[in-house]
C-alpha positions in Angstrom: 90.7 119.2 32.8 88.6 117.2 35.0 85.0 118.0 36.3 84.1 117.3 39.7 80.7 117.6 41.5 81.4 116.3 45.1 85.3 115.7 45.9 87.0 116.8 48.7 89.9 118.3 48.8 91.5 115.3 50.5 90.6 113.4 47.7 92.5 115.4 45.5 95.5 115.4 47.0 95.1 111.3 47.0 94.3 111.5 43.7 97.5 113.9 43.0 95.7 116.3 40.7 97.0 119.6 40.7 94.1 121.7 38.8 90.6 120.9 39.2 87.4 122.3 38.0 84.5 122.4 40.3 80.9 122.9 39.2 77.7 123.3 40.6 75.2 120.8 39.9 71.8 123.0 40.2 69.4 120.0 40.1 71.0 118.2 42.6 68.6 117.8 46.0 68.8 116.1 49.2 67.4 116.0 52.6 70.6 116.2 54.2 70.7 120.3 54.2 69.7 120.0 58.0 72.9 120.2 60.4 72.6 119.8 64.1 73.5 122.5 66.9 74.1 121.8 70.3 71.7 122.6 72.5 72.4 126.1 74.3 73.4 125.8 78.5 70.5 127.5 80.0 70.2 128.2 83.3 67.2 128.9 84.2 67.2 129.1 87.9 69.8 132.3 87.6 67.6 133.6 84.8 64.6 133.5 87.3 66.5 135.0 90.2 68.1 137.5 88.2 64.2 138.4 86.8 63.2 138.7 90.7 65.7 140.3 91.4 65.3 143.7 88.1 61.5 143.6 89.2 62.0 144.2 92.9 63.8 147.1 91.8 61.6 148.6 89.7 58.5 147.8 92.1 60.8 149.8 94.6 61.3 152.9 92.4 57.3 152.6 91.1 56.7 153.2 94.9 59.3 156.0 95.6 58.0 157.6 92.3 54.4 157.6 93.5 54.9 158.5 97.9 57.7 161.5 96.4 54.5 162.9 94.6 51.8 162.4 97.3 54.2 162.2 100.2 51.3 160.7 102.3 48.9 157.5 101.1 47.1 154.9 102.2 48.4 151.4 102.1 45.8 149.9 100.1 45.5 153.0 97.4 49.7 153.0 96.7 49.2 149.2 96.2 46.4 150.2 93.3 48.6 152.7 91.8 51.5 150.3 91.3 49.9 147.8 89.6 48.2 150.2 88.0 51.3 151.3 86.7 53.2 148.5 86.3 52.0 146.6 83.5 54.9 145.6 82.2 54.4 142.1 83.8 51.6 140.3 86.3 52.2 141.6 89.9 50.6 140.6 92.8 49.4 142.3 96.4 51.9 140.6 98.6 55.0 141.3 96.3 54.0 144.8 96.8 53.6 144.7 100.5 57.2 143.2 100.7 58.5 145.5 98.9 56.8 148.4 101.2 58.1 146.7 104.2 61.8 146.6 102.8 61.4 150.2 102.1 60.2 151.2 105.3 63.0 149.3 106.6 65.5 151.0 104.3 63.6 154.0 106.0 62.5 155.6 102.5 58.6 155.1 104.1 57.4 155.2 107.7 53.8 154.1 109.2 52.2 156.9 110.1 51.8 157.3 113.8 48.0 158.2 114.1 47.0 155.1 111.8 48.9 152.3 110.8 47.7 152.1 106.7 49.1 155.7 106.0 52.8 155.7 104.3 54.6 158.7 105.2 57.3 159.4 102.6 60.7 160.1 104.6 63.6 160.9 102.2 
């Protein structure tokens, strides 16, 4: 029988030995227990859009929650109840007033005729 500590399997078969006995050497240490990964393909640009693109959508339905309740609202107090709201992440003022505009446009919201920072809720 023959004891070995660190012999490959290759080295085996050079060494033509049919039966081997392996053991573990518990004392043994070494620094080279660190192995090296590639580095993961980010891409951060589509990440970013992607980010834009889920919080547009929830800014949208934050807004369509609020004007189905009140049906009527000033600009400036729906813009204080979003980011009132919304605290998942940092929003600002003009995020918000896109988003407004690209709902009136999908005509979900209107300008009221009698003053221009009343929201009318349409659908």
């Amino acid at each position: 029988m023959l004891c070995l500590d660190r012999v490959s399997f290759k080295k085996l078969k050079k060494l033509k030995i049919e039966q081997a006995i392996f053991q573990f050497d518990i004392n043994f240490k070494t620094e080279k227990n660190k192995f090296k990964m590639p580095k993961p393909i980010f891409n951060a640009k589509r990440v970013v859009n992607k980010t834009k693109e889920d919080r547009k959508d929830m800014i949208n339905a934050c807004i369509v929650r609020i004007m189905k309740a009140a049906t009527c609202m000033r600009q400036s107090l729906l813009i204080t109840d979003v980011m009132s709201q919304l605290t998942m992440f940092t929003i600002d003022q003009f995020s918000i007033k896109a988003r407004i505009s690209d709902l009136i446009d999908q005509e979900y919201l209107e300008r009221s005729e009698d003053d221009v920072n009343e929201l009318n809720y349409l659908a």
